[in-house]
C-alpha positions in Angstrom: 232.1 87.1 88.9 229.3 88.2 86.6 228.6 88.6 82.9 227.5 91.7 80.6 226.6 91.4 77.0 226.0 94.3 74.5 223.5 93.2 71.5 224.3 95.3 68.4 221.8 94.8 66.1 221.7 96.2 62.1 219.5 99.7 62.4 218.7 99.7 66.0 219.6 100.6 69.6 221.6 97.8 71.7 220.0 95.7 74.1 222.0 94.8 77.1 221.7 91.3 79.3 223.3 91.8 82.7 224.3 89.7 85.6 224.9 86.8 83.8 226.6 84.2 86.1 227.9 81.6 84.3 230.6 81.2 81.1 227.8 78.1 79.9 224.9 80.9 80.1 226.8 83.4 77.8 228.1 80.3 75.5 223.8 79.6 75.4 223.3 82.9 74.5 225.2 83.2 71.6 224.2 79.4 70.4 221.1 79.9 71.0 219.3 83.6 71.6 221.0 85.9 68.9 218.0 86.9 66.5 218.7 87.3 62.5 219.5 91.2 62.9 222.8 90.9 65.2 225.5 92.0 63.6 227.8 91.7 66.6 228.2 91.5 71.0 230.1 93.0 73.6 231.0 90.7 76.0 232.3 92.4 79.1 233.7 90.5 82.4 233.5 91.8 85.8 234.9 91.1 89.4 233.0 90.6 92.6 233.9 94.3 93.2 232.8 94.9 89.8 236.2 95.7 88.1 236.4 95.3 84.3 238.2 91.5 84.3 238.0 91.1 80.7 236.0 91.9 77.5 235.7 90.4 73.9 233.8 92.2 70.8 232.1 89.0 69.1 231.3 90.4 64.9 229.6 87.3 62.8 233.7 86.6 61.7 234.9 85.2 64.5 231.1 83.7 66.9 232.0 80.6 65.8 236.1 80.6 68.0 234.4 82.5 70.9 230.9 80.5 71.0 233.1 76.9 71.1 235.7 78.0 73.9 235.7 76.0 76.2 237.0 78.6 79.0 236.2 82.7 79.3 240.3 83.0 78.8 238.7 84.0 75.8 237.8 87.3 76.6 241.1 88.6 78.3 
Protein backbone atom coordinates (compact mmCIF):
# COMPACT_ATOMS: atom_id res chain seq x y z
CA UNK A 1 0.00 0.00 0.00
CA UNK A 2 1.48 3.35 -1.06
CA UNK A 3 0.81 7.06 -0.70
CA UNK A 4 0.37 9.94 -3.37
CA UNK A 5 0.05 13.60 -2.48
CA UNK A 6 -0.87 16.49 -4.87
CA UNK A 7 0.68 20.02 -3.51
CA UNK A 8 -1.61 22.88 -4.77
CA UNK A 9 0.02 25.84 -4.19
CA UNK A 10 -1.52 29.77 -4.65
CA UNK A 11 -0.27 30.81 -8.48
CA UNK A 12 1.65 27.84 -9.34
CA UNK A 13 1.80 24.30 -10.88
CA UNK A 14 1.35 21.21 -8.33
CA UNK A 15 4.11 19.31 -7.08
CA UNK A 16 3.51 15.71 -6.57
CA UNK A 17 5.29 13.26 -3.67
CA UNK A 18 4.85 9.67 -4.61
CA UNK A 19 5.44 6.37 -3.08
CA UNK A 20 4.98 7.30 0.23
CA UNK A 21 4.81 4.23 2.44
CA UNK A 22 3.57 5.00 5.58
CA UNK A 23 0.17 6.89 7.09
CA UNK A 24 3.04 8.54 9.88
CA UNK A 25 5.05 9.91 6.66
CA UNK A 26 2.00 11.58 5.10
CA UNK A 27 0.79 12.84 8.75
CA UNK A 28 4.85 14.42 8.71
CA UNK A 29 4.24 15.90 5.66
CA UNK A 30 1.45 17.86 6.33
CA UNK A 31 2.81 18.86 10.08
CA UNK A 32 5.77 19.52 9.02
CA UNK A 33 6.73 20.17 5.05
CA UNK A 34 3.70 22.33 3.63
CA UNK A 35 5.42 25.75 2.70
CA UNK A 36 3.35 29.19 3.31
CA UNK A 37 1.84 29.09 -0.42
CA UNK A 38 -0.32 25.77 -0.02
CA UNK A 39 -3.58 26.39 -0.30
CA UNK A 40 -4.54 22.73 -0.35
CA UNK A 41 -3.43 18.52 -1.01
CA UNK A 42 -4.62 15.64 -2.73
CA UNK A 43 -4.08 12.77 -0.84
CA UNK A 44 -4.67 9.72 -2.99
CA UNK A 45 -4.41 5.88 -1.59
CA UNK A 46 -3.41 3.00 -3.61
CA UNK A 47 -3.34 -0.90 -3.45
CA UNK A 48 -0.36 -3.16 -4.01
CA UNK A 49 -1.88 -3.59 -7.61
CA UNK A 50 -2.18 0.06 -7.53
CA UNK A 51 -6.03 0.49 -7.43
CA UNK A 52 -7.37 3.77 -6.21
CA UNK A 53 -8.15 2.62 -2.24
CA UNK A 54 -9.01 5.94 -1.06
CA UNK A 55 -8.45 9.74 -1.49
CA UNK A 56 -9.08 12.92 0.64
CA UNK A 57 -8.75 16.72 -0.74
CA UNK A 58 -7.07 18.43 2.50
CA UNK A 59 -8.00 22.75 1.93
CA UNK A 60 -6.44 24.92 5.06
CA UNK A 61 -10.45 24.26 6.69
CA UNK A 62 -10.28 21.12 7.55
CA UNK A 63 -5.63 20.09 7.85
CA UNK A 64 -6.11 20.32 11.27
CA UNK A 65 -9.09 16.77 11.49
CA UNK A 66 -7.05 15.04 8.69
CA UNK A 67 -3.33 15.89 10.04
CA UNK A 68 -4.50 14.54 13.83
CA UNK A 69 -6.14 11.18 12.58
CA UNK A 70 -4.89 8.70 14.03
CA UNK A 71 -5.76 6.03 11.16
CA UNK A 72 -5.86 6.64 7.00
CA UNK A 73 -9.89 5.60 7.49
CA UNK A 74 -9.67 9.17 6.88
CA UNK A 75 -9.35 9.19 3.46
CA UNK A 76 -12.09 6.58 2.37
Amino acid sequence: MTYSLAIIRHHSDPSYINDIKTWNEVLDYLRNKLDQWTIGVNIYKYSSNDRLLGERNVTMSNLWEVANSLTDKILL
